[in-house]
C-alpha positions in Angstrom: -27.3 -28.5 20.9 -30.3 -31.2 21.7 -31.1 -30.1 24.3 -30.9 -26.4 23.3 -33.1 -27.3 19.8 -35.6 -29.0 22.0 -36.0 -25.7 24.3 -36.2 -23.8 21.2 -38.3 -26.1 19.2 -40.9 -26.1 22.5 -41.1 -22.0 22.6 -41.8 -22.2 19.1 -44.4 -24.3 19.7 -46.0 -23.0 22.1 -45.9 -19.8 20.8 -47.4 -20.9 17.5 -50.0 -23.3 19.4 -53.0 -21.3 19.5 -53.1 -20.9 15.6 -51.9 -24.8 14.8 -53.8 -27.0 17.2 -51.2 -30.2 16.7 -48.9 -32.6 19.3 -45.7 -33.3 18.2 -43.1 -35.6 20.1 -40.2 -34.6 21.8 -37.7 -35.8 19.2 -39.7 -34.0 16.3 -39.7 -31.1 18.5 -35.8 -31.3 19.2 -35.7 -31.6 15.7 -37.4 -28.7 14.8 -35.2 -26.6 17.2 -32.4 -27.8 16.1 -33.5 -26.5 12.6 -34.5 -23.4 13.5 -31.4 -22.6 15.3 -29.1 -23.7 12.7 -31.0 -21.5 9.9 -30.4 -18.6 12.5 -26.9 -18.9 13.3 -26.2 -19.0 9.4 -28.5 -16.1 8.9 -26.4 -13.8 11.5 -23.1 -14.8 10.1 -24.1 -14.3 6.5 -25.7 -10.4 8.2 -22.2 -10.0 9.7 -19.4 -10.7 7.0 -21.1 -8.6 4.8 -20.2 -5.0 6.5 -16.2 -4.8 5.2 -15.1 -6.9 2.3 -12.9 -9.9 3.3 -10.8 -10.0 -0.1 -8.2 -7.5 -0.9 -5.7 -6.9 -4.0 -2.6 -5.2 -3.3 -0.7 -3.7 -6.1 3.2 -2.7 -6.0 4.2 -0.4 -8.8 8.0 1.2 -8.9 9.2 4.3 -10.2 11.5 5.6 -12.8 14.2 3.4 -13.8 17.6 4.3 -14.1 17.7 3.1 -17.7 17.4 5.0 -21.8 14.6 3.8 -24.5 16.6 1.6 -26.8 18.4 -0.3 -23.2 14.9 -1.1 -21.5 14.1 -4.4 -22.4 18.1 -5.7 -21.8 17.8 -3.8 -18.4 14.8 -5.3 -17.6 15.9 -8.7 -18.6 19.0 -8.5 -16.3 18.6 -11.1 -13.5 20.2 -8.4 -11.1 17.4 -5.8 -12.0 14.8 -6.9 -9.0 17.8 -7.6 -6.6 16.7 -4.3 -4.6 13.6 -3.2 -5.5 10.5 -4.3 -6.7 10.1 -4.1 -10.3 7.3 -7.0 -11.4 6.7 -7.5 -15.6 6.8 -5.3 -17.8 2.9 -4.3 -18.5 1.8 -7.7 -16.5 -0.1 -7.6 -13.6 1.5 -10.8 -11.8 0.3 -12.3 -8.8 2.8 -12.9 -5.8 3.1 -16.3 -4.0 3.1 -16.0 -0.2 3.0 -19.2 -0.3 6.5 -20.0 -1.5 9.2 -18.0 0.9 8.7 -19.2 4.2 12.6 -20.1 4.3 13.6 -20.0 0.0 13.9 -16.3 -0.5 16.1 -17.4 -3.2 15.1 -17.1 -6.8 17.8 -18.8 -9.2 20.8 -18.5 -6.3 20.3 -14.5 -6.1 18.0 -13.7 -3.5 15.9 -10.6 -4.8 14.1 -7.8 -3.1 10.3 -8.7 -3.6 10.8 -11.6 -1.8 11.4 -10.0 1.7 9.4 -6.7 1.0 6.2 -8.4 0.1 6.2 -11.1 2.8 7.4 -8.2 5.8 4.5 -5.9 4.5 1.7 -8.8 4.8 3.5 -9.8 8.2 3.0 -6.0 9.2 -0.9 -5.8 7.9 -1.7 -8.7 10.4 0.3 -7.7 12.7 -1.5 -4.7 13.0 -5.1 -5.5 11.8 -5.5 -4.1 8.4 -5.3 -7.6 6.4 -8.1 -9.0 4.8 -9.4 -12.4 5.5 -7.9 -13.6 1.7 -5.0 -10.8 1.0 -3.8 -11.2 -2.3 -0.8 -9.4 -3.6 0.3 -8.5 -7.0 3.3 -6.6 -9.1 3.1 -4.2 -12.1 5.6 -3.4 -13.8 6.0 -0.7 -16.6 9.0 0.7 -18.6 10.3 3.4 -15.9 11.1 5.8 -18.7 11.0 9.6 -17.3 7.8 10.3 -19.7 4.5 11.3 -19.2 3.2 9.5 -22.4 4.8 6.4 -20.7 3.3 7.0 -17.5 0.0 6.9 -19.2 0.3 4.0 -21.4 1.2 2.0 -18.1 -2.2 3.3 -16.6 -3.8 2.0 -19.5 -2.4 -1.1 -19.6 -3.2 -1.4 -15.3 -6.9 -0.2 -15.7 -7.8 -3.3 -18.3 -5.8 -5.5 -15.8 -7.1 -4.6 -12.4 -11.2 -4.6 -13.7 -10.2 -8.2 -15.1 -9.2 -8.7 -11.6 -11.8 -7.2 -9.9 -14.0 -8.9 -12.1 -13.0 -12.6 -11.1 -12.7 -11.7 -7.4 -16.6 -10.8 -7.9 -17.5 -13.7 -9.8 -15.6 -16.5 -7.9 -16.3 -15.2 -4.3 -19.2 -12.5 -5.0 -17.2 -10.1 -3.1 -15.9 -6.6 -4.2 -12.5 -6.6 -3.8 -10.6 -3.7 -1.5 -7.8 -2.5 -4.1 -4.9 -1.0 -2.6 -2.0 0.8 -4.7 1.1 1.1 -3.1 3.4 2.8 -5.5 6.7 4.7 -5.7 8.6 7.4 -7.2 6.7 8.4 -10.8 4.6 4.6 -9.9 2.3 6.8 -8.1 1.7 8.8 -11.3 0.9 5.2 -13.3 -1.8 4.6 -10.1 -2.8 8.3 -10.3 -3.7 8.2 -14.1 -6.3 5.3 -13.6 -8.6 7.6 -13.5 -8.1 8.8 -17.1 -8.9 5.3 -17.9 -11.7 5.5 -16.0 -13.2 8.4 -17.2 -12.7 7.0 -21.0 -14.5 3.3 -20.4 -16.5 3.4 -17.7 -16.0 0.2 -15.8 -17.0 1.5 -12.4 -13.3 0.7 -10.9 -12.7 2.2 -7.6 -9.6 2.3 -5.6 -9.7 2.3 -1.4 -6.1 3.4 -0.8 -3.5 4.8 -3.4 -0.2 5.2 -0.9 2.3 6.9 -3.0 6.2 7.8 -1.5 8.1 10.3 -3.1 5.8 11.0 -5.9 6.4 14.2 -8.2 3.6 16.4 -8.1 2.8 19.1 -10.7 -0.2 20.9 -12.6 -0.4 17.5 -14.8 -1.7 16.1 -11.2 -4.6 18.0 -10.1 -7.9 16.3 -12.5 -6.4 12.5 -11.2 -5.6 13.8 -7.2 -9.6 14.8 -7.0 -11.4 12.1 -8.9 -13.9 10.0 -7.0 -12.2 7.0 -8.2 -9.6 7.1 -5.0 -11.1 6.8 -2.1 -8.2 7.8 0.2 -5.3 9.0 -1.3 -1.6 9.5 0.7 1.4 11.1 -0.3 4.6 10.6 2.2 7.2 13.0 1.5 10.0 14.3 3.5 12.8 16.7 3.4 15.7 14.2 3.1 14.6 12.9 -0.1 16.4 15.1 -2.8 15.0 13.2 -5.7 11.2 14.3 -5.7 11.4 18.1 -6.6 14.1 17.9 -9.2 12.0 16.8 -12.3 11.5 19.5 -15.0 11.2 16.6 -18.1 8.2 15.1 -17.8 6.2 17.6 -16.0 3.5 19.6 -17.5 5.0 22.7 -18.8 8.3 21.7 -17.8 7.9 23.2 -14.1 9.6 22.1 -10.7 7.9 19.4 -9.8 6.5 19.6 -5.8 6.2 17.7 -2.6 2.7 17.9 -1.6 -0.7 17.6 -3.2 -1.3 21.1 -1.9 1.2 22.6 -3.4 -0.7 22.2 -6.6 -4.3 21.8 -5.8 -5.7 25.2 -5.0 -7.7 24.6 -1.9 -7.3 20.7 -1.2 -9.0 20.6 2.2 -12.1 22.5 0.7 -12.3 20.3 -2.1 -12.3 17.2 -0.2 -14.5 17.9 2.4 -17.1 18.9 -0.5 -17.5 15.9 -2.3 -17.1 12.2 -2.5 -15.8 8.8 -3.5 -17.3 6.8 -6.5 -18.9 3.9 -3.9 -20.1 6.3 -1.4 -18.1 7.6 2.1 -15.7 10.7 2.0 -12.8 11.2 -0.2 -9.7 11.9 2.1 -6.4 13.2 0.8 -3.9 13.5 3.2 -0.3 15.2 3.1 2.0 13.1 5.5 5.7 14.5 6.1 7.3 11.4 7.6 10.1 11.2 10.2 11.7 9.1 12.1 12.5 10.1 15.7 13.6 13.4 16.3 15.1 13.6 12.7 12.9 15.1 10.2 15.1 14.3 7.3 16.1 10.7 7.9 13.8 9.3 5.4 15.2 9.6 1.9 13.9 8.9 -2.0 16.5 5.6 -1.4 15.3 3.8 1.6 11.6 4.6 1.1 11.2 2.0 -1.5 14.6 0.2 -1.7 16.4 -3.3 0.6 19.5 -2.3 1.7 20.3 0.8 0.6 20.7 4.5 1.9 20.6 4.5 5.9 18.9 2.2 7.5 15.1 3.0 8.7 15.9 2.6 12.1 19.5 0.5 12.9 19.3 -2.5 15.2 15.4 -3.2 14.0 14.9 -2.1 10.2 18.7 -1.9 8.7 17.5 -3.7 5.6 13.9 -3.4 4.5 12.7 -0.5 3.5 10.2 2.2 4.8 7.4 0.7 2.3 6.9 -2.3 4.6 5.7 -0.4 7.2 2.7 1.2 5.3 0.0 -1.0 7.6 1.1 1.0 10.6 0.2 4.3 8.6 -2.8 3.3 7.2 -4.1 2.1 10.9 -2.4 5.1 12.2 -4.7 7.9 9.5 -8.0 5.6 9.9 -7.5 6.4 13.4 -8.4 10.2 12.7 -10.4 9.2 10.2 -7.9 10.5 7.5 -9.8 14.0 8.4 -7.4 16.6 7.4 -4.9 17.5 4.3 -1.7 17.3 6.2 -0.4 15.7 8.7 3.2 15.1 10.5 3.6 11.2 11.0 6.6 10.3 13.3 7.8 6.6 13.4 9.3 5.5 17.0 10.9 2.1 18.3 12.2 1.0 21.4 14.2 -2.5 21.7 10.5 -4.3 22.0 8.0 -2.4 19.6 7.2 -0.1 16.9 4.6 2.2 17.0 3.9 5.9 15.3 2.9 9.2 16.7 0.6 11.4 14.6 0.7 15.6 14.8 -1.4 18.2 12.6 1.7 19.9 10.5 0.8 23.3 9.4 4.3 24.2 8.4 5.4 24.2 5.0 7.8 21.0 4.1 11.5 22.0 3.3 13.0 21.0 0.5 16.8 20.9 -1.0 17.8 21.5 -4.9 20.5 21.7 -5.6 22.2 22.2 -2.5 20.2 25.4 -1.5 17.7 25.1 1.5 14.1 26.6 0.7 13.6 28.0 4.1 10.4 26.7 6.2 7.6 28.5 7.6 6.6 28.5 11.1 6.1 25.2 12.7 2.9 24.7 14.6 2.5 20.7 15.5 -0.4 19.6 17.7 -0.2 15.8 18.6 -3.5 14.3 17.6 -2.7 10.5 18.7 -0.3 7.8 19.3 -1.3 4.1 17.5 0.4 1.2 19.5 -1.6 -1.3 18.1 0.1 -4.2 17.4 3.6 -2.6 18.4 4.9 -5.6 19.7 3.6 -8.0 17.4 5.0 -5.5 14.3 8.3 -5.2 15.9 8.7 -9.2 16.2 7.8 -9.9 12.5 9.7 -7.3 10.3 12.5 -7.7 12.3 12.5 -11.4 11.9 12.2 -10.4 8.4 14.7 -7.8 8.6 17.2 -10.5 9.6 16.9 -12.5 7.3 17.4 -10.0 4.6 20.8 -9.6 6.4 21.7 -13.4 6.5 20.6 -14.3 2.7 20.4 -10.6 0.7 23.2 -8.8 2.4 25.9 -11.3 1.7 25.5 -10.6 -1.9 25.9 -6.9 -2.1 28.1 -5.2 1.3 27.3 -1.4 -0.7 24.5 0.5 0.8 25.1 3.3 -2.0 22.3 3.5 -4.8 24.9 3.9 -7.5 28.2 2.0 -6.3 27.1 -1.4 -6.1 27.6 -5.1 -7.0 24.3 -5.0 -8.8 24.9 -2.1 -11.0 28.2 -3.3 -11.5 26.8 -6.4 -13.1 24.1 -4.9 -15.4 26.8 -2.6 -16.6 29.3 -5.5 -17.2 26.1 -7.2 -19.5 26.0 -4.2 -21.4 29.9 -4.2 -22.3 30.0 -8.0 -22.3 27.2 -9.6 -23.0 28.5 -12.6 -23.9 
């Protein structure tokens, strides 16, 4: 570096030696090199860490819960409420503690779901390159009533949390924080209704990714789906899940709900292409019917969001955790095409070694089942677009490591893989009958 700051401090000099006729010494000119080159080097790193922000705030929100009004806060108090799914505080916006579950995974002797989910997920974003230099992760929690009123108080409630958030972030570190919302079930409605909030106070909040699975769509939808708060918003469907078209409560004017954003915005890929996001760039809204292999309807309302229940995602690799953890791989997978059209086809494949996803342009019209009854499908036309293998090695090693562990410390605890039948709802029942 002496020797360098002397080189540097001697061009210096002589370039500036026909308008300051002085002699310096060596060591004052090493010196000034030295300087000079430190001053630079900080210059270009400060120029270069300020293209993509280096903090990010992820946000799990859960769906509808199976409970009534007047049995909410007892179900929600149940220890064995978070056993398979996320849930978080009831209207809090709690922070989550990577920090803590390298080996515990145990929170008061029952082991419960957020504690393998969250830590696979930020394993995956590494893995695959979508993590932020400081990743923060939080839970939100709301009542899980089937109600639109509900729906939209929780919105409320996350809009005065997440600009307090944003907020800090930008006052402790000077950085806009990336917000991420990865919701499911009717917790992509609470993410979706931000921008009612936004529109009443103004507060400038702005959301990179909203990555809903299994979210109801219907007419309530459409102002929320276009606003310029979202930059990129993604709705995963597919036609095993049976849940996602049945709700007729909660929906405005009682109607069906639907499976795609473009089943109820007239003219989605216009729209988008025509306008965009709050902070600049395109808005992108993308379709994705997910599959896994060759079967189309593996993927169900069940195993999207939930540990160890339904079929497993893909047996021998993912038999535990849940389709949610491997959101990374389809957010690295969309940016590769730019999120540039409505709907796509997104096909998850693993071998013994890696996991990696192969992306098509779907065209054809996603089949649904109510009631038993098939709605028939249009003509299929898929065109491959890309293959993403980044990181497919890498992925595969960590969330199976994590998968495994779910098995040795989760699975023990509850051997049912049905949604209803199980040692879990067993308990919460028995508190209800006895809860003494």
């Amino acid at each position: 570096m002496g020797v360098l700051g002397y080189f540097t401090g001697l061009v210096l000099y002589n370039i500036t030696g026909g308008l300051f006729m002085f002699r310096v010494s060596q060591k004052a000119l090493g010196l000034f090199g030295c300087v000079t080159l430190f001053f630079a080097f900080f210059a270009i790193q400060v120029f270069c860490s300020t293209g993509e922000p280096s903090v990010g705030a992820t946000i799990f929100i859960h769906g509808t819960l199976p409970t009534a009004r007047w049995s909410v806060e007892r179900y929600r108090a149940n220890a064995f409420t978070p056993f398979d799914q996320i849930v978080g505080e009831k209207n809090v916006l709690r922070e989550y503690q990577l920090s803590g579950v390298a080996d515990g995974v145990v929170c008061d002797d029952l082991p419960i779901a957020e504690n393998f989910i969250i830590p696979a997920y930020h394993a995956a974003a590494q893995a695959v390159g979508v993590a932020h230099k400081t990743e923060r992760y939080f839970t939100f929690g709301w009542s899980g009533l089937l109600s639109r009123l509900e729906r939209r108080q929780a919105a409320e409630d996350l809009y005065g949390s997440l600009t307090a958030l944003h907020d800090d972030i930008k006052k402790t570190t000077g950085i806009d924080p990336e917000i991420r919302i990865i919701a499911h079930s009717y917790g992509g409605e609470v993410g979706e209704l931000l921008s009612e909030a936004e529109e009443q106070h103004r507060n400038k909040l702005h959301v990179s990714w909203l990555f809903m699975y299994g979210t109801p769509m219907h007419a309530g939808s459409v102002n929320s789906l276009l606003s310029p708060v979202f930059q990129t918003v993604v709705l995963v469907s597919s036609p095993g899940d049976r849940i996602q078209p049945l709700d007729i409560f909660s929906t405005d004017g009682h109607k069906r709900a639907q499976m795609r954003m473009a089943d109820v915005v007239p003219d989605l890929e216009k729209f988008v292409h025509g306008h965009q996001a709050s902070l600049g760039g395109p808005l992108a809204r993308c379709d994705v019917h997910i599959c896994v292999g060759d079967n189309p309807r593996h993927i169900t309302h069940t195993n999207m969001w939930l540990l160890g229940r339904s079929r497993p995602i893909v047996k021998g690799f993912l038999d535990e955790l849940p389709l949610v953890v491997l959101t990374p791989l389809f957010m690295k997978t969309l940016e590769k095409d730019e999120c540039s059209r409505t709907s796509y086809r997104l096909t998850l494949k693993a071998d013994k070694t890696a996991c990696w996803t192969c992306l098509e342009l779907d065209e054809h019209e996603v089949c649904s089942r109510l009631f038993g009854r098939r709605k028939r499908a249009g003509a299929k036309q898929q065109q491959i677009l890309l293959e993403c293998h980044d990181g497919a090695c890498a992925l595969y090693d960590v969330l199976h490591e994590w998968d495994l562990k779910a098995q040795a410390v989760w699975r023990p605890c509850d051997r049912s893989r049905n949604v209803v039948l199980n040692h879990k709802n067993f308990e919460i029942i028995k508190s209800f009958i006895w809860p003494w």
